[in-house]
C-alpha positions, 0 to 999 in steps of 0.5 A: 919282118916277114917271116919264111915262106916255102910256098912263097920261095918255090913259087919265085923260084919256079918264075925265076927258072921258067924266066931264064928257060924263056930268056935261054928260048929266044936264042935256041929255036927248040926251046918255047919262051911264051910258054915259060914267061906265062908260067912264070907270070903266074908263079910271080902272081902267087909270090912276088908283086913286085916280080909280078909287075915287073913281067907284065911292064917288060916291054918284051914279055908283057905284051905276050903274057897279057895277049894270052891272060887277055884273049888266049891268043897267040900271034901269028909270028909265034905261031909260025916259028911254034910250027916250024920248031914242031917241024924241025923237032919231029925231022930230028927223030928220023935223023937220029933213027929213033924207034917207030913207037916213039916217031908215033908218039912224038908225031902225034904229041907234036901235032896235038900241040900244032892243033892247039896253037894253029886254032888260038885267035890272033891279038887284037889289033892296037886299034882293036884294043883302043876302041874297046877301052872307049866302050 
């Protein structure tokens, strides 16, 4: 029998919460699921095989999280809802009249974050990864 882990049981936990945040994200626009699910993978790598295999096989997440332990790239389609998520995020803080330092803060965190994810490459292609595991 194996014995009690903390670490074990904080890393499954930390997967777990980031799989029901990613899992919540599909449905709400402001809220990231690749992120959550790559973060998750991670925290399944260091606890749990079998959580593990399971999020690399999902036929959903797993194309997503071996996209970017792969090749760091994101696809175009994320990229464009990250962007317009950005966008709807930072018109929400002039709605809500927030102060100007926190509309200058958040615009540039927000577009630093638009930086990094309009600059990641696209996945490759089914037939681009074909044709490299011939080689």
């Amino acid at each position: 029998m194996k014995r009690f882990s903390p670490r074990r049981w904080l890393w499954i936990g930390l997967g777990t919460t980031c799989v029901a945040l990613g899992t919540i994200g599909m449905f709400l626009p402001l809220l990231p699921t690749a992120i959550f699910m790559i973060i998750a993978a991670y925290a399944f790598a260091r606890s749990s095989p079998a959580l593990h295999d399971w999020i690399m096989a999902h036929k959903v997440f797993g194309p997503m999280i071996s996209n970017w332990h792969e090749h760091g790239a994101i696809p175009t389609k994320a990229k464009i809802l990250t962007i317009i998520s950005i966008g709807v995020s930072f018109g929400l803080a002039f709605v809500f009249h927030l102060p100007v330092w926190a509309i200058v803060v958040q615009g540039v965190c927000l577009l630093l974050v638009a930086l990094f994810v309009v600059t990641r490459p696209k996945p490759p292609s089914p037939s681009e990864r074909g044709s490299a595991k011939q080689r």
